[in-house]
Backbone as CSV, one residue per row, in Angstrom:
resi,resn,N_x,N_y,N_z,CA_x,CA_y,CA_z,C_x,C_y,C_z
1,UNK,19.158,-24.879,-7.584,18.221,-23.785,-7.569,19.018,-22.485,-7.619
2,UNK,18.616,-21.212,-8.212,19.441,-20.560,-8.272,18.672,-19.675,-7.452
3,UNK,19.911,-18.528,-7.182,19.233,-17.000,-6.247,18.874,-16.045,-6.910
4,UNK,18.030,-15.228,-6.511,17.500,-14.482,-7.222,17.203,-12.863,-6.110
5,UNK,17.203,-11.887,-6.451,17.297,-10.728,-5.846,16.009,-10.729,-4.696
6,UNK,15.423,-10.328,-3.904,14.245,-10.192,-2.994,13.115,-9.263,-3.735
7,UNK,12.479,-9.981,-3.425,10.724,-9.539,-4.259,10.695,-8.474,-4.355
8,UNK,9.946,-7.259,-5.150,9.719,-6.151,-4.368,8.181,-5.895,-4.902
9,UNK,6.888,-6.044,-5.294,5.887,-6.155,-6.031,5.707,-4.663,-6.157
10,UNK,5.781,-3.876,-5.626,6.267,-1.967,-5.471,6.393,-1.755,-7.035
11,UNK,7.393,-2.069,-7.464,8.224,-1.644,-8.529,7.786,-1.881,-10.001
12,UNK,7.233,-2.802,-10.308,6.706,-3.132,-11.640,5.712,-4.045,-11.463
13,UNK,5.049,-3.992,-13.052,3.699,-4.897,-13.191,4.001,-6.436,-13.661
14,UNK,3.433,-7.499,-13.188,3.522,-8.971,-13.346,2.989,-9.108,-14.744
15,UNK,3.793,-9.855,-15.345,3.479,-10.507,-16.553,2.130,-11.749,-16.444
16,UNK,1.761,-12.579,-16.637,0.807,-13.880,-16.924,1.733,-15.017,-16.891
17,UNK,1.794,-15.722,-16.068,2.628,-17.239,-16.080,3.769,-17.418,-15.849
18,UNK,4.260,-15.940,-15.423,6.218,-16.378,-15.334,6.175,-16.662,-13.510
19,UNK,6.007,-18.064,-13.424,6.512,-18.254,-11.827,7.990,-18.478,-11.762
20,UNK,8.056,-17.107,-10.327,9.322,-17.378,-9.870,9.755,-18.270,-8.749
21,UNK,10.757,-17.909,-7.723,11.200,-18.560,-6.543,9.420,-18.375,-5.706
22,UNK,9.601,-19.853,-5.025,8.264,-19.928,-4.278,6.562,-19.877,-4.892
23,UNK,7.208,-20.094,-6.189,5.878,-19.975,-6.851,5.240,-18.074,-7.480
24,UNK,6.161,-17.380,-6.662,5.623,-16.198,-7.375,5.908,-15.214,-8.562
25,UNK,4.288,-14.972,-8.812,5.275,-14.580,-10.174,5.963,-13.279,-10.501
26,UNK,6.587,-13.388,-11.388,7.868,-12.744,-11.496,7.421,-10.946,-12.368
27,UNK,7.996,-9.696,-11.981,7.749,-8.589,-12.560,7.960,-8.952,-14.125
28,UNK,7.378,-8.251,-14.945,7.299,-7.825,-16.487,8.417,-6.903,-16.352
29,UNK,9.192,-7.038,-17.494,10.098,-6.280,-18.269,9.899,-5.357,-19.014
30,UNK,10.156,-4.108,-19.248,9.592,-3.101,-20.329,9.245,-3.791,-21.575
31,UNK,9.863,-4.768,-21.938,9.641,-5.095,-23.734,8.420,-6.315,-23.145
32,UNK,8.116,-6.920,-22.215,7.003,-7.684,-21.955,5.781,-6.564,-21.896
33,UNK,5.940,-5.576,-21.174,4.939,-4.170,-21.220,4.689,-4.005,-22.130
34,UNK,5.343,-3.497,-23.071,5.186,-2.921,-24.294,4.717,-3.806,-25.454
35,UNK,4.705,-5.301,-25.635,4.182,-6.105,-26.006,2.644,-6.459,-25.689
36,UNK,2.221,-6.403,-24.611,1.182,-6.225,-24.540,0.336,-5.058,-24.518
37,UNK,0.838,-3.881,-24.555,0.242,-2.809,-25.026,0.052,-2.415,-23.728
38,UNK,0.430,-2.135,-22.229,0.079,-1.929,-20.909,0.566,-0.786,-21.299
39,UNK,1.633,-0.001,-21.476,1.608,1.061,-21.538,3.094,1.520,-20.057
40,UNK,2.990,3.070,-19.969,3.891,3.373,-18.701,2.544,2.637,-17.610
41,UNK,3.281,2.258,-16.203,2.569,2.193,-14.589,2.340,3.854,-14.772
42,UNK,1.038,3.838,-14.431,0.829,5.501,-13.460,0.466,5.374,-11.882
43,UNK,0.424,4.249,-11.383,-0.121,4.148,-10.377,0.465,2.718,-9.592
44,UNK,1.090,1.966,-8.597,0.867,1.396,-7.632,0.491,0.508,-6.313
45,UNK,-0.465,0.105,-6.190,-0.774,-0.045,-4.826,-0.548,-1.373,-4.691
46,UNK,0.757,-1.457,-3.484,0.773,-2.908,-3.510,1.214,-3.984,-4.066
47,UNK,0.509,-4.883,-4.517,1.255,-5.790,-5.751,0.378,-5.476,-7.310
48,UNK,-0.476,-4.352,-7.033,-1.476,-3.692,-8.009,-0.887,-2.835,-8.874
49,UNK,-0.394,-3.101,-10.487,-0.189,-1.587,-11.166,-1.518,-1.663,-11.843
50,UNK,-1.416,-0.184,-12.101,-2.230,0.512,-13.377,-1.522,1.373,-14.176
51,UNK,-2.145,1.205,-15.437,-1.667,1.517,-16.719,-3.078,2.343,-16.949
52,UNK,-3.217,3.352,-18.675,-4.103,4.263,-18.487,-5.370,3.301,-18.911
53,UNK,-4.816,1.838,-19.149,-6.020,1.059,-20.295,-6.060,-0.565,-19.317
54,UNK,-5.082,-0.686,-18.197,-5.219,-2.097,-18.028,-5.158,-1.935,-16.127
55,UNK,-5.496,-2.935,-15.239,-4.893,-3.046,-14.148,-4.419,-4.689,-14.359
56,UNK,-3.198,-4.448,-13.607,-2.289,-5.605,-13.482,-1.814,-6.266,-12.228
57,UNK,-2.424,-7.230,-12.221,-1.905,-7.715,-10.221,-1.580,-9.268,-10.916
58,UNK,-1.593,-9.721,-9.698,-0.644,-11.364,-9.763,-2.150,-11.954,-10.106
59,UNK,-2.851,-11.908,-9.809,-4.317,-12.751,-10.082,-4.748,-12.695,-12.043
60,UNK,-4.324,-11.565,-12.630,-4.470,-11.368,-13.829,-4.359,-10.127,-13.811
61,UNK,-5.145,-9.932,-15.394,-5.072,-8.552,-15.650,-6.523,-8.371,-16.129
62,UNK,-7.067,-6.926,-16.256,-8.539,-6.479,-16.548,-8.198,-5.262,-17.193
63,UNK,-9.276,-4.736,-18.157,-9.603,-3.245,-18.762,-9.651,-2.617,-17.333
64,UNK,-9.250,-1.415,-17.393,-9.039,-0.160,-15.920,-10.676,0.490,-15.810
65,UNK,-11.378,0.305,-17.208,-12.785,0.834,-17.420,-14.121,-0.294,-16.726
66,UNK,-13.489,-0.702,-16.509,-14.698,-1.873,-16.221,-14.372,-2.880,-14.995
67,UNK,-13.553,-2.090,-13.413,-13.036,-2.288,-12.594,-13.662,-1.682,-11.704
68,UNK,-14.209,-1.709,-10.537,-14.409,-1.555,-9.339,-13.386,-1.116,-8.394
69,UNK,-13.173,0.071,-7.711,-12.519,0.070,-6.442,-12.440,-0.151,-4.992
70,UNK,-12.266,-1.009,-4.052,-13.297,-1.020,-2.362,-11.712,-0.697,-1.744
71,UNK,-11.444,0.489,-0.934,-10.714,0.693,-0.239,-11.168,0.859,1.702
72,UNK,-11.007,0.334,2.352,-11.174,-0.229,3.945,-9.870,-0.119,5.110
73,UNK,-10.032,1.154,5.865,-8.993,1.567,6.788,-9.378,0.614,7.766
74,UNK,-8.395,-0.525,7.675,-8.615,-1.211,9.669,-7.793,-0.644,10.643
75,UNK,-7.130,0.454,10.074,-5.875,0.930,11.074,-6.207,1.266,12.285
76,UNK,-5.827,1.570,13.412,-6.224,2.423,14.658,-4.839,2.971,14.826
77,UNK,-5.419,4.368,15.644,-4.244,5.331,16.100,-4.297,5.515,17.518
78,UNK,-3.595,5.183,18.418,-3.732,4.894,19.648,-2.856,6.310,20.773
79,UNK,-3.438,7.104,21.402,-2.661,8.058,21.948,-2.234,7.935,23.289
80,UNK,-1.209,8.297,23.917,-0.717,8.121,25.538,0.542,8.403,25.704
81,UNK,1.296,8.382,26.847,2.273,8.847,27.110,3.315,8.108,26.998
82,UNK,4.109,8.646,26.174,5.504,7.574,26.192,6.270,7.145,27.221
83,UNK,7.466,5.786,27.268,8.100,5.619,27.918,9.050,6.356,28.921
84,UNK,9.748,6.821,27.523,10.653,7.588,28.122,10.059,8.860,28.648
85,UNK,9.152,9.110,28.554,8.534,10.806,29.383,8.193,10.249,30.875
86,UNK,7.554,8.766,30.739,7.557,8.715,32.541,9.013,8.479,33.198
87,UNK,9.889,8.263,32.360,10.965,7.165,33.351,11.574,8.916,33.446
88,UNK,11.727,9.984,32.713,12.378,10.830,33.067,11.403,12.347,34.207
89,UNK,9.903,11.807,34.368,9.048,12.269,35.674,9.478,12.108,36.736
90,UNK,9.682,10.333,36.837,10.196,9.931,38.004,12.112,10.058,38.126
91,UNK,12.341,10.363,37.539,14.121,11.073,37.781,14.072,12.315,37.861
92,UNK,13.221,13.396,37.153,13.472,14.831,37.672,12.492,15.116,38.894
93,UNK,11.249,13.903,38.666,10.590,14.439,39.915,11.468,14.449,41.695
94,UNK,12.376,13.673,42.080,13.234,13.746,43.241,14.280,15.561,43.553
95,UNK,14.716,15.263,41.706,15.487,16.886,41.712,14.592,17.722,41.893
96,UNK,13.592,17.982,41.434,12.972,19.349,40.959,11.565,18.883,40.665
97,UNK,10.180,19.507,41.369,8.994,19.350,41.174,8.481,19.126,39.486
98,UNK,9.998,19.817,38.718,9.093,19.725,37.610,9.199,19.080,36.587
99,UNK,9.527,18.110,37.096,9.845,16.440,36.110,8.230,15.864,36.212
100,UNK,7.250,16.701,36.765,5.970,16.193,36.334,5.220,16.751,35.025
101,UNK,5.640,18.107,34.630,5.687,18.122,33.462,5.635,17.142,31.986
102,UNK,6.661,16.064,32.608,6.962,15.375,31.491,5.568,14.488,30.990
103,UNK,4.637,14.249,32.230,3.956,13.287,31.891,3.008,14.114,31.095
104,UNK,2.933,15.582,30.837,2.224,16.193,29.822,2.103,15.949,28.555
105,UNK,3.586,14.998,28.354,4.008,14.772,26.927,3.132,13.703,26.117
106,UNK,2.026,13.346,24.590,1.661,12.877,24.237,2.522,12.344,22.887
107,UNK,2.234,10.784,22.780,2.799,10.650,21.308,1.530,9.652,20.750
108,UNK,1.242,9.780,19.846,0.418,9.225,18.686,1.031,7.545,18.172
109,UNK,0.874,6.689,18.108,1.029,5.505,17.533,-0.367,4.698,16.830
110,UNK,0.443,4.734,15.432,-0.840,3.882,14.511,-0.236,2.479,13.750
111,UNK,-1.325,1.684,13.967,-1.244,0.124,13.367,-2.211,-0.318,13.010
112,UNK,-1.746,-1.454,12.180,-3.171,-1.767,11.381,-2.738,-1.898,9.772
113,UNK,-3.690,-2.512,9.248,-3.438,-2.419,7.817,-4.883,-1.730,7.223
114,UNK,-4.567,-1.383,6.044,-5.801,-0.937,4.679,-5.493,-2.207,4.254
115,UNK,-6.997,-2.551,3.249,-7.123,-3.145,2.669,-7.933,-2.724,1.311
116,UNK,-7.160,-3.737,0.039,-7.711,-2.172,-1.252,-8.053,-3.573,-2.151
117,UNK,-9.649,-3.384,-2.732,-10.031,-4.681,-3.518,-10.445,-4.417,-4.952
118,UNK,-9.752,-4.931,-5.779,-9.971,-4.243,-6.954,-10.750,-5.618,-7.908
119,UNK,-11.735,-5.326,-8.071,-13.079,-6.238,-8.894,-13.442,-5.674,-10.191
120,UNK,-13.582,-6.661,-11.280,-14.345,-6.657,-12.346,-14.699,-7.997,-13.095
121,UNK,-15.730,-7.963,-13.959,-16.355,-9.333,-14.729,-15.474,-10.004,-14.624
122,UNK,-15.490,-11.613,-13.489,-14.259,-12.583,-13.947,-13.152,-12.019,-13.427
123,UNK,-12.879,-11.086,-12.512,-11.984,-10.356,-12.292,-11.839,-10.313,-10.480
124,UNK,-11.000,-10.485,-9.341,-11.112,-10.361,-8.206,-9.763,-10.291,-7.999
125,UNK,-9.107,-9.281,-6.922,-7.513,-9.089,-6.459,-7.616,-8.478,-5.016
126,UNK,-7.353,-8.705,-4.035,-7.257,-7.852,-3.259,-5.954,-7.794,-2.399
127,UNK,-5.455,-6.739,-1.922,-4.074,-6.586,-1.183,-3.965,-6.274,0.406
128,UNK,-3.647,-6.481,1.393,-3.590,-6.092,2.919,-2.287,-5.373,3.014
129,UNK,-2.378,-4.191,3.173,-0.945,-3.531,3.200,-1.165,-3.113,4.556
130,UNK,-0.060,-3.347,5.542,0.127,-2.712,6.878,0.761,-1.526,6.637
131,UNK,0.303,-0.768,7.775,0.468,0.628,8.372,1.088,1.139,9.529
132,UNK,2.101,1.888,9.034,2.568,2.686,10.630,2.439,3.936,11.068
133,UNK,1.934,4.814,9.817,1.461,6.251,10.128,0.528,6.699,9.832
134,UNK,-0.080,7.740,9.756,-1.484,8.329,9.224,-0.738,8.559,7.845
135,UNK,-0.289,9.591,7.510,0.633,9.662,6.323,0.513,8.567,5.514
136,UNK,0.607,7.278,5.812,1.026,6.156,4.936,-0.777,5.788,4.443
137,UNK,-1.671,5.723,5.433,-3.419,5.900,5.375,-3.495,6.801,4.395
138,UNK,-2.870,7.669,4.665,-3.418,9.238,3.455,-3.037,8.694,2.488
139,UNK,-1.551,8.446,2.039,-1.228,7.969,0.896,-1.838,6.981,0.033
140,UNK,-1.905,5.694,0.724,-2.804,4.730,-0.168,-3.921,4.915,-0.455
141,UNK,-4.602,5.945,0.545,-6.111,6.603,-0.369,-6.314,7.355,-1.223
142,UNK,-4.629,8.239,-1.058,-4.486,8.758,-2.981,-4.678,7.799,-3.547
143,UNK,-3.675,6.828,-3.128,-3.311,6.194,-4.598,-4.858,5.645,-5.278
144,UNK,-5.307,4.994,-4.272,-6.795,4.372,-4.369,-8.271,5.481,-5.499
145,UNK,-7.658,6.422,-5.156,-8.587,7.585,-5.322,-8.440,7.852,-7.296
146,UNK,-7.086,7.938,-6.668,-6.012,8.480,-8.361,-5.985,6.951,-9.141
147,UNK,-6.781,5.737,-8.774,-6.968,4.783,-9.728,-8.427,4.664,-10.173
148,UNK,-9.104,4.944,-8.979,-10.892,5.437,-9.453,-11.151,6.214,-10.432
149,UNK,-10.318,7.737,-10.270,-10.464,8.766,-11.744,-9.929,7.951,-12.508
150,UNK,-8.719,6.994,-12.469,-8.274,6.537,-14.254,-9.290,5.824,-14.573
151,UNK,-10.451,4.439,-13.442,-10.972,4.154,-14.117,-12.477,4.890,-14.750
152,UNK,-12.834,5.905,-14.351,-13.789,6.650,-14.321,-13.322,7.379,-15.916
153,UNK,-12.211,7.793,-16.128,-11.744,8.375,-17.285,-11.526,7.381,-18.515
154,UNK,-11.655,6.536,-18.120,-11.496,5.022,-19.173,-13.041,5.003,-19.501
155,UNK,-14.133,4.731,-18.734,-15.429,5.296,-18.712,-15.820,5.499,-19.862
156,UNK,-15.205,6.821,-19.499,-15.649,7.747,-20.700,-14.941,8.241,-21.941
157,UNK,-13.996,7.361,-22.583,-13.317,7.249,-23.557,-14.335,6.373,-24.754
């Protein structure tokens, strides 16, 4: 069996039938792209590209015009006081009254994944991408957003 570099589904769009290690299949090559007429990726999400005329995931491929988008935040953002702000309350609180201060301190922690489902005729893909920031939430709802106008602009071509 031979080795082969670590997955990255990020980076490029899947061809139709090339299984790799573990059964998955393997990214398209520019001259496999360009053979089928996909065009540049403008978009992303996941193991999901889009092109201005096709979406491409491991399940197949579909027209970008005649695709559905369902994007679903399960994330939660959870707020409270960090570790290290109590353990250093109770060490300045003995020196100096005002190691209670510290417990003033708030930090934000978010987890969870989005989930982004992309449907059309004969057509079903969906991806669970986990989350560690709001930032990363914002982002995939661009991306989600900025694949709705392509297919909305396919539409109307």
């Amino acid at each position: 069996m031979t080795s082969q570099p670590p997955f990255d589904p990020s980076q490029q769009p899947y061809s139709q039938g090339q299984q790799g290690v573990w059964g998955r299949q393997q990214p398209m090559d520019a001259a496999q792209a360009a053979a089928l007429g996909a065009g540049p990726t403008l978009v992303t999400i996941g193991d999901i590209a889009c092109t201005d005329t096709t979406v491409i995931t491991p399940s197949g491929q579909a027209p970008i015009g005649g695709v559905v988008w369902s994007y679903t935040d399960m994330s939660r953002t959870n707020r409270g006081i960090p570790t290290w702000a109590i353990v250093c309350a109770v060490i300045f609180f003995f020196f100096c009254l005002l190691g209670l201060l510290f417990l003033l301190v708030k930090e934000e922690r978010t987890e969870g994944s989005v989930q982004v489902v992309v449907q059309g005729p004969g057509f079903l893909h969906q991806v669970q991408l986990p989350v560690s920031s709001v930032l990363q939430i914002q982002d995939y709802a661009a991306r989600v957003n900025y694949a709705r106008s392509l297919s909305a602009s396919a539409l109307g071509r």
